[in-house]
MDAnalysis code that builds the backbone (N, CA, C; Angstrom):
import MDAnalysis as mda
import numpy as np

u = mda.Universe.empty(498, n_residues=166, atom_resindex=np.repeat(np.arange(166), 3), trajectory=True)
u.add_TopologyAttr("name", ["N", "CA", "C"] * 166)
u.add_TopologyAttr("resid", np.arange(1, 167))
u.add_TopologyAttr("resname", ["UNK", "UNK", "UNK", "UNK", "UNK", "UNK", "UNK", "UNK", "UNK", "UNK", "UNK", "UNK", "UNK", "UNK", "UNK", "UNK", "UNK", "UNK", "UNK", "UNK", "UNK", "UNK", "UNK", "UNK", "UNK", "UNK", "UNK", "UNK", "UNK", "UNK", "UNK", "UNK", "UNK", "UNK", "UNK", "UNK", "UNK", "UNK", "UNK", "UNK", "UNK", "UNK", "UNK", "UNK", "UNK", "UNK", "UNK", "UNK", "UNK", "UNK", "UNK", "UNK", "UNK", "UNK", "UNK", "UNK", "UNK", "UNK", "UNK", "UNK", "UNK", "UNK", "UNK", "UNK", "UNK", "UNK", "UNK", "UNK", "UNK", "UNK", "UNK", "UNK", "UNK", "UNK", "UNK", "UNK", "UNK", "UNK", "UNK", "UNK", "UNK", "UNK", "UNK", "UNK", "UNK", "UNK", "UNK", "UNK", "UNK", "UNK", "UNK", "UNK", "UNK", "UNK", "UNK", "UNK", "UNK", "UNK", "UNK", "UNK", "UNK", "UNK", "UNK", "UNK", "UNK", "UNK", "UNK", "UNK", "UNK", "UNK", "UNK", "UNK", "UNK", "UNK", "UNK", "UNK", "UNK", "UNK", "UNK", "UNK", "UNK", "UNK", "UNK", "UNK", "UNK", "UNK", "UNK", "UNK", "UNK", "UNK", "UNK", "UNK", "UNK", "UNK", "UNK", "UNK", "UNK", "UNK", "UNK", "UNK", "UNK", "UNK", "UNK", "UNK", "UNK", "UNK", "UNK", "UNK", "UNK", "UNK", "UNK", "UNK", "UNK", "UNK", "UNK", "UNK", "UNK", "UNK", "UNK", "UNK", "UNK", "UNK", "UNK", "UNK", "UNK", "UNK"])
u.atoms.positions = np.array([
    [-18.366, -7.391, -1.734],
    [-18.444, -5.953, -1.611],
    [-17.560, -5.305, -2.667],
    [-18.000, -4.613, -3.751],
    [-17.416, -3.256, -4.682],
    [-16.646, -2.293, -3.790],
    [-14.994, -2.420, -3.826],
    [-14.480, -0.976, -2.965],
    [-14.297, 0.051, -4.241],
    [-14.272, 1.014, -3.769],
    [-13.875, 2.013, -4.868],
    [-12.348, 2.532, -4.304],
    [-12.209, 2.822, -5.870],
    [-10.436, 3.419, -6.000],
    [-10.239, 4.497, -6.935],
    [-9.499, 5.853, -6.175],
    [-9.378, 6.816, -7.192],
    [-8.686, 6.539, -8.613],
    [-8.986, 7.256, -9.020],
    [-8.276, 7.773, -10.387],
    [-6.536, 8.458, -10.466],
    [-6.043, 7.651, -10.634],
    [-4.451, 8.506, -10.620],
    [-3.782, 7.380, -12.256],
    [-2.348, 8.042, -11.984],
    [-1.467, 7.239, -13.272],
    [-1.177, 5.880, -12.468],
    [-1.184, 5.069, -13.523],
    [-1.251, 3.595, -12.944],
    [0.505, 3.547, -12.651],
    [0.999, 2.369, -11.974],
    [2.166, 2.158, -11.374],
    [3.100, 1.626, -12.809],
    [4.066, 2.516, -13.144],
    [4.821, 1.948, -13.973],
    [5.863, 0.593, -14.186],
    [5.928, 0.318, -13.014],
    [6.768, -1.002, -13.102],
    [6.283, -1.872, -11.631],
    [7.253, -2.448, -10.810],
    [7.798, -2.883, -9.422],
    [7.223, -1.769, -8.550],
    [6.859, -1.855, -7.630],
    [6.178, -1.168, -6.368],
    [6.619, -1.809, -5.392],
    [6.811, -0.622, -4.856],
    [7.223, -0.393, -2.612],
    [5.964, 0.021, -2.236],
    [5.525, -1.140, -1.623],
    [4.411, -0.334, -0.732],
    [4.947, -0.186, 0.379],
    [4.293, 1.104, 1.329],
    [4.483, 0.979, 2.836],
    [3.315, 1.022, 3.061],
    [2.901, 0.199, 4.455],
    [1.657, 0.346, 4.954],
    [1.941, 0.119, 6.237],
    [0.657, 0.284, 6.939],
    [0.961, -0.027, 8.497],
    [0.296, -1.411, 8.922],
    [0.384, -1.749, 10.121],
    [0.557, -3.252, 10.732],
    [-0.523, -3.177, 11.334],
    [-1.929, -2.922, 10.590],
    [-3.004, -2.918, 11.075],
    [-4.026, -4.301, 10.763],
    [-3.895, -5.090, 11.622],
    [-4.291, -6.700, 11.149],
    [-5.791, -6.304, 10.123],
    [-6.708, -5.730, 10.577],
    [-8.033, -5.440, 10.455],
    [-8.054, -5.476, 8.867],
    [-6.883, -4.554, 8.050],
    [-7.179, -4.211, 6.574],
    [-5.963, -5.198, 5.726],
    [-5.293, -6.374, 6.023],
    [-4.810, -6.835, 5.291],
    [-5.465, -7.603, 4.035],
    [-6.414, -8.103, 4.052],
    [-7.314, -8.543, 2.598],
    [-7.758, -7.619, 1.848],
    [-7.999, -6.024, 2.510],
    [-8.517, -4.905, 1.865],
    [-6.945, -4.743, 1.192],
    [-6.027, -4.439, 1.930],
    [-5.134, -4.108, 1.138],
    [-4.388, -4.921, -0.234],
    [-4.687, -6.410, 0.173],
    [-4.170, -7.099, -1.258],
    [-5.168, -6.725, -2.370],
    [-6.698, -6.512, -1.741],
    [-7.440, -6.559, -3.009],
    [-7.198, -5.184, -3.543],
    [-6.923, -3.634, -2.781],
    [-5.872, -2.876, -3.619],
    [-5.246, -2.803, -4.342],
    [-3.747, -4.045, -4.135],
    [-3.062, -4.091, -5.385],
    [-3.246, -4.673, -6.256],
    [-3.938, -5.382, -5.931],
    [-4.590, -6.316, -7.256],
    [-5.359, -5.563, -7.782],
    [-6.202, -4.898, -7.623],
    [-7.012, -3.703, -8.414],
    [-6.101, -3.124, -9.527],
    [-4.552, -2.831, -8.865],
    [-3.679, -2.047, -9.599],
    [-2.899, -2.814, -10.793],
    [-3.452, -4.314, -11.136],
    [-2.661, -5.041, -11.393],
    [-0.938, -5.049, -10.879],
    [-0.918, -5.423, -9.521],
    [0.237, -5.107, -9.139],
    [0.259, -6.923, -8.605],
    [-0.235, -7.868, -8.624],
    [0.077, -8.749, -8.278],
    [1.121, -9.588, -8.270],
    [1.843, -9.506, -7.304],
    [3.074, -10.250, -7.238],
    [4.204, -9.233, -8.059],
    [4.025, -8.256, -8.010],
    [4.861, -7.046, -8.296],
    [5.151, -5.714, -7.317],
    [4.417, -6.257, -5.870],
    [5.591, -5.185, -5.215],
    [5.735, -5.687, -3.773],
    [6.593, -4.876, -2.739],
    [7.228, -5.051, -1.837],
    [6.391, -4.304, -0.932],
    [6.154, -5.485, 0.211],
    [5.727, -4.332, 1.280],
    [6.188, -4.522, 2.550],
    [6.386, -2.981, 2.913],
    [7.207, -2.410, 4.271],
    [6.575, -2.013, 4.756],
    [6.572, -2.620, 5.994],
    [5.242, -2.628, 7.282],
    [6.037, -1.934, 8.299],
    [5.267, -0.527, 8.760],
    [5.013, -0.604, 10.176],
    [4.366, 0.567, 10.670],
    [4.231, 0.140, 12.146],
    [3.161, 1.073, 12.891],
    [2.725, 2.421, 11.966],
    [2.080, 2.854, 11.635],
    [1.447, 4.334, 11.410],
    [1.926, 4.563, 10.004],
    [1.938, 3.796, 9.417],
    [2.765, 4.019, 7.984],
    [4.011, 4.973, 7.866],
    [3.550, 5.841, 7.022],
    [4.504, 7.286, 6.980],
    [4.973, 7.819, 8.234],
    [3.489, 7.840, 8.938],
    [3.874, 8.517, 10.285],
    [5.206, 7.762, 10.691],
    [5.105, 6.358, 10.950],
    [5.890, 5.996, 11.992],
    [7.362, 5.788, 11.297],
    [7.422, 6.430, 10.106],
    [8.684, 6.784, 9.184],
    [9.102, 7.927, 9.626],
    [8.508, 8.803, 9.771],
    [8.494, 10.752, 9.629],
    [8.925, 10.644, 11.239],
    [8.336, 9.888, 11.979],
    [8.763, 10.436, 13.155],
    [10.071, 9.691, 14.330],
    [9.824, 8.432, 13.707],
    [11.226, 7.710, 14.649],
    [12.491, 7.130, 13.325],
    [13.363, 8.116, 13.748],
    [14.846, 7.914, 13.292],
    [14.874, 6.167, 12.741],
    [14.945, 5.378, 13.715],
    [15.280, 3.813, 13.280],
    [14.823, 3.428, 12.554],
    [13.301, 4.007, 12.641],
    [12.559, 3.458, 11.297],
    [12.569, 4.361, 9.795],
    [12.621, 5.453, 9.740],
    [13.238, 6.485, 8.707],
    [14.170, 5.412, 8.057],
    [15.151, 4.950, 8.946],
    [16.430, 4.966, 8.603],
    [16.365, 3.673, 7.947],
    [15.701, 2.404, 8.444],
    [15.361, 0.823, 8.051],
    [14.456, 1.024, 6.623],
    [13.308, 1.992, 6.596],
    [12.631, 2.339, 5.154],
    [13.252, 2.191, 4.234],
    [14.501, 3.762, 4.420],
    [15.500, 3.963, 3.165],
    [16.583, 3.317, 3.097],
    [16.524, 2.160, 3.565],
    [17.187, 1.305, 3.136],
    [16.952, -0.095, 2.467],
    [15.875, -0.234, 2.760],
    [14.593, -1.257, 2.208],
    [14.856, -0.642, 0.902],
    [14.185, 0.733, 1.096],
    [13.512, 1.263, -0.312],
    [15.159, 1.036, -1.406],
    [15.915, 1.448, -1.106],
    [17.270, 1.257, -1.612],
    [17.207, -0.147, -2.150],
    [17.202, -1.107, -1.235],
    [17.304, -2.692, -1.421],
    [16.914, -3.135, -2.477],
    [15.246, -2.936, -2.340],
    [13.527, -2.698, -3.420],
    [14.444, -2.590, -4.962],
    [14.707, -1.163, -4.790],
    [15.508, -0.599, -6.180],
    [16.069, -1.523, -6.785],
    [17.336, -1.662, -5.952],
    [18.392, -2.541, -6.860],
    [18.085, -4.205, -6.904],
    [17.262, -5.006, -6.355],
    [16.770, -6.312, -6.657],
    [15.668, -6.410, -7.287],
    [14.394, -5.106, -7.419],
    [13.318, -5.772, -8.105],
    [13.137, -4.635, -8.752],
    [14.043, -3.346, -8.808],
    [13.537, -2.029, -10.304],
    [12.584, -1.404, -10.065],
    [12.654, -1.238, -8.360],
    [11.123, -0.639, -8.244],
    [11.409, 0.984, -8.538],
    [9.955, 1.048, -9.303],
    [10.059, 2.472, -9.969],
    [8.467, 3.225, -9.137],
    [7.767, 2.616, -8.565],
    [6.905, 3.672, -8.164],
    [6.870, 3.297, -6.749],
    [6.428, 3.723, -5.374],
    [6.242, 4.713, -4.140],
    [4.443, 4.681, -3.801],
    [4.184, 3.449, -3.409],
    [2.876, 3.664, -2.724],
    [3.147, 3.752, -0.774],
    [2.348, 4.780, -0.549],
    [2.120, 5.414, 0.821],
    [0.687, 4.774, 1.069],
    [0.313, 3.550, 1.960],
    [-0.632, 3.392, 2.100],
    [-1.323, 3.788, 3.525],
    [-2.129, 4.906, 3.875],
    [-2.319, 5.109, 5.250],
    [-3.694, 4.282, 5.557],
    [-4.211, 4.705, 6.613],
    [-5.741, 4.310, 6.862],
    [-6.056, 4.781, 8.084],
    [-7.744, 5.067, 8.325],
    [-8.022, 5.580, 8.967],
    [-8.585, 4.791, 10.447],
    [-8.245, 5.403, 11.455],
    [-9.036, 4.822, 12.942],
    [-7.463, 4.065, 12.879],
    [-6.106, 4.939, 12.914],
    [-4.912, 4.188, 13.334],
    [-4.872, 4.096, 14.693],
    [-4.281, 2.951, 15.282],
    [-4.338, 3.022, 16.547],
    [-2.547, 3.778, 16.823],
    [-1.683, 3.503, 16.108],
    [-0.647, 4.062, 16.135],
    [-0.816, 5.789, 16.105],
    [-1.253, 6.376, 15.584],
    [-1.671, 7.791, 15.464],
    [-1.594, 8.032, 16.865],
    [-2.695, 7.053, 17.402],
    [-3.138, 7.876, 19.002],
    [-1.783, 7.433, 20.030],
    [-1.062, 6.442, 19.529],
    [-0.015, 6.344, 20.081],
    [1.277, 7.252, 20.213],
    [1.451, 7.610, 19.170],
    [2.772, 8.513, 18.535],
    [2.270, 9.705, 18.950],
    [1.071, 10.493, 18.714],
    [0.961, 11.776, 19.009],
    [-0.002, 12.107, 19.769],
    [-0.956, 11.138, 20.288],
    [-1.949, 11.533, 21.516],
    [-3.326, 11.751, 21.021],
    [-3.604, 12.742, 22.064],
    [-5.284, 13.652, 21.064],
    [-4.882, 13.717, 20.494],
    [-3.647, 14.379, 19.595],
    [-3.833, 14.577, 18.435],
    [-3.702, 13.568, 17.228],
    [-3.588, 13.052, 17.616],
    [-4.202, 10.926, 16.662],
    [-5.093, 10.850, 17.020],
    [-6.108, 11.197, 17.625],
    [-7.314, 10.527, 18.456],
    [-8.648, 11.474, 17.330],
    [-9.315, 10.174, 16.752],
    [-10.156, 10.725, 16.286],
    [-11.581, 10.414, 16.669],
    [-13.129, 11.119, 16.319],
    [-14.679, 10.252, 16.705],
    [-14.792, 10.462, 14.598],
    [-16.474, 10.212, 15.447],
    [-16.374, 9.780, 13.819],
    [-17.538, 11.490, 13.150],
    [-17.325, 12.659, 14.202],
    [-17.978, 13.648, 13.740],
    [-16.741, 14.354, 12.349],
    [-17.937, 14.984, 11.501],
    [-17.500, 15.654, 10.648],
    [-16.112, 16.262, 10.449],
    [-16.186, 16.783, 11.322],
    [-14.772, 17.808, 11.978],
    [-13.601, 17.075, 11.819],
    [-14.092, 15.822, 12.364],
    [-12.830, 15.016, 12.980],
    [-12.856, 14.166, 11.722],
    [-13.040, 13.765, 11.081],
    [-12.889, 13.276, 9.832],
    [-12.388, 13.998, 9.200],
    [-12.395, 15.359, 8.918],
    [-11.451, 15.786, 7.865],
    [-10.378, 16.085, 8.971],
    [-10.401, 16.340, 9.774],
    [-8.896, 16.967, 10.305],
    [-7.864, 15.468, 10.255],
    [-8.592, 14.446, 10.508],
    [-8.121, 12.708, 10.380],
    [-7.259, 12.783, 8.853],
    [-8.410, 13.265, 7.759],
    [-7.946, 13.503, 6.660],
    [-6.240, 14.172, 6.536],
    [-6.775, 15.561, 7.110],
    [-5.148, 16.112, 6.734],
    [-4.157, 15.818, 7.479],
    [-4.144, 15.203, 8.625],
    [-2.935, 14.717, 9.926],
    [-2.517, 13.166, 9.053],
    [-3.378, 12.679, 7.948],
    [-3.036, 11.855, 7.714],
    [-2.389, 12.090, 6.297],
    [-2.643, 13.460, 5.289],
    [-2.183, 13.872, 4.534],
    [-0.700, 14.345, 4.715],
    [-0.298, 15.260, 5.756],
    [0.519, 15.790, 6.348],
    [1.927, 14.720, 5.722],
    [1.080, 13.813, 7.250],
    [2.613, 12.910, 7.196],
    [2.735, 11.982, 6.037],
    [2.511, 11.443, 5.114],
    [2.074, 10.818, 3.643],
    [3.244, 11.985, 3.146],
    [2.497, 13.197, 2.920],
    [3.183, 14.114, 2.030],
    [5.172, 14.563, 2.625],
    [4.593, 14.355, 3.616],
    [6.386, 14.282, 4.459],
    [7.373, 13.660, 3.698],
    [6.587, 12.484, 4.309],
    [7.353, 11.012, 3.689],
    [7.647, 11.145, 2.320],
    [6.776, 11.431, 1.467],
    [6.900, 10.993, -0.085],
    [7.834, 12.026, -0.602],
    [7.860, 13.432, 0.079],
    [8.993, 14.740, -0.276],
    [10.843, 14.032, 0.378],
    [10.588, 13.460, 1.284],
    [11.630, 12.445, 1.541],
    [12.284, 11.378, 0.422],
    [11.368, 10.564, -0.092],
    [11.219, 9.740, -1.123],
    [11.843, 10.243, -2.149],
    [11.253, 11.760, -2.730],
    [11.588, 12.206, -3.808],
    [12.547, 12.973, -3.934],
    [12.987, 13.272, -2.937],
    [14.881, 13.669, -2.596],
    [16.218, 12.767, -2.444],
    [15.416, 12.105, -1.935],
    [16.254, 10.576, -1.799],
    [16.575, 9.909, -3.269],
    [15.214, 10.254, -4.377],
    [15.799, 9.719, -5.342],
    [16.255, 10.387, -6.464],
    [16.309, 11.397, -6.067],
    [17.074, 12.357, -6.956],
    [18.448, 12.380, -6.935],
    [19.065, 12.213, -5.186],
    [20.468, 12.108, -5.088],
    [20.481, 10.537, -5.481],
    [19.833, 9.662, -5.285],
    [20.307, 8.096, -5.430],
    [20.185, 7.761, -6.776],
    [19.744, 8.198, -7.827],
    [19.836, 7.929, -8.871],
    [18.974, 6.763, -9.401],
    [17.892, 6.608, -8.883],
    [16.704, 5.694, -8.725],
    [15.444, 6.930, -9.119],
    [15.249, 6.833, -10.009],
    [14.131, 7.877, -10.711],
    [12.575, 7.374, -9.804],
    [11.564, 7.879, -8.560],
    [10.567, 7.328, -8.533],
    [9.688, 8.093, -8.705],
    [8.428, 7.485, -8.691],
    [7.234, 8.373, -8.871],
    [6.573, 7.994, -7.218],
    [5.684, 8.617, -6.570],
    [5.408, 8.610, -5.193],
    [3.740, 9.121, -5.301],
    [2.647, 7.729, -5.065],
    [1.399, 8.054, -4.773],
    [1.429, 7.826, -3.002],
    [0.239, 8.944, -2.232],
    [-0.220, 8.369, -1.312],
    [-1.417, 8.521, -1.227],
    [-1.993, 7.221, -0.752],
    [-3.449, 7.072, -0.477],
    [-3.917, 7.146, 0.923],
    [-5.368, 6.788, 1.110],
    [-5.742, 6.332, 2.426],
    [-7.012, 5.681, 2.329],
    [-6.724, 4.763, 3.198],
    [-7.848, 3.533, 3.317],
    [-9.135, 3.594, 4.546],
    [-10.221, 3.306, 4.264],
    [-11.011, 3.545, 5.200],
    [-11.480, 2.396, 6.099],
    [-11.953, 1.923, 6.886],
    [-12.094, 0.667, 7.249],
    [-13.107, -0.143, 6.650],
    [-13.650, 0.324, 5.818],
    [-14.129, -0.867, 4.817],
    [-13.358, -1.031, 3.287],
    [-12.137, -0.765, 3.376],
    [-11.505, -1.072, 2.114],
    [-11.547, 0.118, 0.977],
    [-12.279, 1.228, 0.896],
    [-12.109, 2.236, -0.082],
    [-11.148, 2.825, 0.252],
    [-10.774, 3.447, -0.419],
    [-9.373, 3.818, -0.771],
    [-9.521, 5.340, -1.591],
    [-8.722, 6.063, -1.116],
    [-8.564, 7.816, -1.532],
    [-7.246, 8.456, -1.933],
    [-6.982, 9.138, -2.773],
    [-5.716, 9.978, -3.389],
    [-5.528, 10.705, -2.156],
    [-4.038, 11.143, -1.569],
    [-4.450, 12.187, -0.997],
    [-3.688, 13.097, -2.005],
    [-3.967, 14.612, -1.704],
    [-3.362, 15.532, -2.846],
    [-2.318, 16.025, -2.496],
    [-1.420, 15.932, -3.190],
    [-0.063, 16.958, -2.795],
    [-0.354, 18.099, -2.518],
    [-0.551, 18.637, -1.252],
    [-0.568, 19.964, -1.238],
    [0.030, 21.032, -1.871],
    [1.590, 20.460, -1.450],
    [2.815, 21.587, -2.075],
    [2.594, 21.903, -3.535],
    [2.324, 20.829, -3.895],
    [2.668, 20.514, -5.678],
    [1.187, 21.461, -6.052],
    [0.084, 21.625, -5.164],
    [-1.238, 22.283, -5.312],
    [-1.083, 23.855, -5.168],
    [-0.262, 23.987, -4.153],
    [0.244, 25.178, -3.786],
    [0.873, 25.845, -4.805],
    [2.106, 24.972, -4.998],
    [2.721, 25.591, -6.611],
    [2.245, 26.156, -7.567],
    [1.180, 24.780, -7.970],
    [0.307, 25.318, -9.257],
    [-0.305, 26.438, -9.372],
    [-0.960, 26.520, -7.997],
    [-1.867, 28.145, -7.972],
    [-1.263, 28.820, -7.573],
    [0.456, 28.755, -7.602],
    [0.822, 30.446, -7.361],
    [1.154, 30.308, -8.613],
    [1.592, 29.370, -9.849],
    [2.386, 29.967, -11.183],
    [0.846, 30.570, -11.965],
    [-0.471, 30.030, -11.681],
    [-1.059, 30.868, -12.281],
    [-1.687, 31.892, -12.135],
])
């Protein structure tokens, strides 16, 4: 099977991935980084709900940025992959209906932005963190579908920005 993968700037060095502990997409996800030529060039930090389950429980916030710290200073990691995916079972765990998705229209994009949301949380975290830490990163997040394609999500803020400076 051909997955498709957006278009973004390729990973400049060492990569942190985070992803979540969803048995179902682990072969989808190696054949990801290998897409990225990232083989055997990055780190991955697993757990429940990806970002989400960063953004929302303290212990794990706290175990990330310290990984991600670790990452830095043993392997030079310079870029920040956010890997989410869709039909999390953690979603419906952490926040209820409102993780709970079908597979109508509606609910696919709203899946979309609850899954944008927390991605974009996380990675504004990321990019504060490395401004005071002195670890320069760059921060993509994606999302995976259950057959292995894979999507940019867009920085909102950074979208927001743009169309107010012009």
């Amino acid at each position: 099977m051909r997955h498709s993968y957006p278009a973004y700037p390729a990973a400049r060095g060492n990569v942190l991935l985070l992803s979540c502990m969803d048995l179902r997409l682990l072969d989808d996800i190696v054949r990801f980084m290998e897409h990225d030529n990232l083989t055997n060039r990055y780190d991955q930090f697993i757990l429940a709900g990806a970002a989400l389950g960063a953004v929302v429980n303290d212990h794990w916030n706290t175990a990330f940025f310290e990984h991600l710290d670790v990452a830095c200073k043993l392997h030079n990691v310079r870029d920040v992959y956010i890997l989410e995916h869709r039909n999390c079972g953690a979603y419906k765990v952490f926040l209820g209906d409102e993780g709970s998705f079908d597979d109508s229209h509606q609910h696919h994009e709203n899946e979309l932005h609850l899954h944008n949301r927390y991605a974009q949380q996380l990675a504004e975290r990321i990019r504060s963190w490395s401004q005071t830490s002195g670890n320069p990163l760059q921060v993509q997040c994606f999302l995976m579908d259950l057959r292995g394609n894979v999507e940019l999500l867009a920085d909102t803020a950074a979208q927001d920005e743009g169309s107010a400076a012009v």
